[in-house]
N, C-alpha and C positions, 0 to 999 in steps of 0.2 A: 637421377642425381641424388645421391646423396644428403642427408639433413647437414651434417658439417660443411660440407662442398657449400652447398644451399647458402647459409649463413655466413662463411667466409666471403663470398660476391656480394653479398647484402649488404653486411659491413665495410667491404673496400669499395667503394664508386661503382655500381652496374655500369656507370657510363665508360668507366676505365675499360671493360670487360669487352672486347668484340664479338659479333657475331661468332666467329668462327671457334670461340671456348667454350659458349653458354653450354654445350650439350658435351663437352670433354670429361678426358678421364683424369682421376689423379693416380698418383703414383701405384697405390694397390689396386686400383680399377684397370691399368693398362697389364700389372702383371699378369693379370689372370687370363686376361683377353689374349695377350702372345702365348702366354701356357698353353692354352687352349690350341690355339690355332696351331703352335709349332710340336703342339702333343707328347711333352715335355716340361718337367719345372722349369722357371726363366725366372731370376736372381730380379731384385727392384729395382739394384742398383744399374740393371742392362737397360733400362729402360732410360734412367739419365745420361747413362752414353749413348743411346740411341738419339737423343734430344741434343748431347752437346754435340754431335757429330753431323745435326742438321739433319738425317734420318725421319724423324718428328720432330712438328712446331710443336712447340713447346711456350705457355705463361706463366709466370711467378706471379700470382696472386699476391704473397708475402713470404715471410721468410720460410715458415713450413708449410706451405701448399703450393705445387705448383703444380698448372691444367695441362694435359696431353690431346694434342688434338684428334680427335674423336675416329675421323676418317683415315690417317695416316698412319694411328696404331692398327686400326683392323686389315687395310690392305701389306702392312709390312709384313714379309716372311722371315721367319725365324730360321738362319743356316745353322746346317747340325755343324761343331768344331771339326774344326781342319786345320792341316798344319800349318804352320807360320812360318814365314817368310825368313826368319831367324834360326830356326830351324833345321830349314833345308839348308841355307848357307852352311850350319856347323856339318851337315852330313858330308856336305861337298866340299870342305875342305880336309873333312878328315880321310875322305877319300882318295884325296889327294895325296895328302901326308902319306898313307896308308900305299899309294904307287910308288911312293919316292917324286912324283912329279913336283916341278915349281912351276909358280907364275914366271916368265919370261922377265927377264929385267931390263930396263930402259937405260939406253947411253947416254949418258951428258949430254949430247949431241939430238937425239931424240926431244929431252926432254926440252931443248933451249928452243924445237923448232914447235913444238906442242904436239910431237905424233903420240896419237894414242898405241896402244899396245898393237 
């Protein structure tokens, strides 16, 4: 742990702190660790959307520190980028477009009774 890490739990309540932070990482401590493991650079800020996405527990010490839980950064695997779901939609429809095909349209009558397509 760190001497900053160290002194920021110091100074905010050890009692606040639970067991399961005392050995965590902070924000530069977890990049390196996913780096490593996913054998690839990993941006810092992947790592707080890893945390707001409930991926890792994650503590806010205070405003600029916040602990990464220890265990949950090392077992996570880092997926290499793939496409998005956004994406393939825009491919499939231009495919579409590109046949001449349409989506099928719904009658008045359809719609009043809730049949789907």
């Amino acid at each position: 742990m760190t001497e900053k890490k160290q002194d920021a739990i110091k100074e905010d309540n050890t009692d606040r702190v639970p067991a399961l932070f005392k050995e965590g990482y902070t924000k530069q401590e977890a990049t390196q660790v996913l780096s490593m493991n996913a054998g690839r650079e990993v941006h810092e800020d992947y790592v707080r959307g890893l945390a707001r996405n409930k991926h890792v527990r994650a503590l806010k010490i205070h405003a600029r520190l916040t602990l990464y839980n220890k265990h949950d950064v090392n077992t996570y695997k880092v997926e290499a980028p793939g496409v998005k779901a956004g994406q393939i939609a825009k491919e499939q429809a231009a495919a579409r477009k590109k046949a001449g095909a349409r989506r099928p349209r719904r009658t008045k009558s359809q719609i009043k009774k809730g049949e789907n397509q």
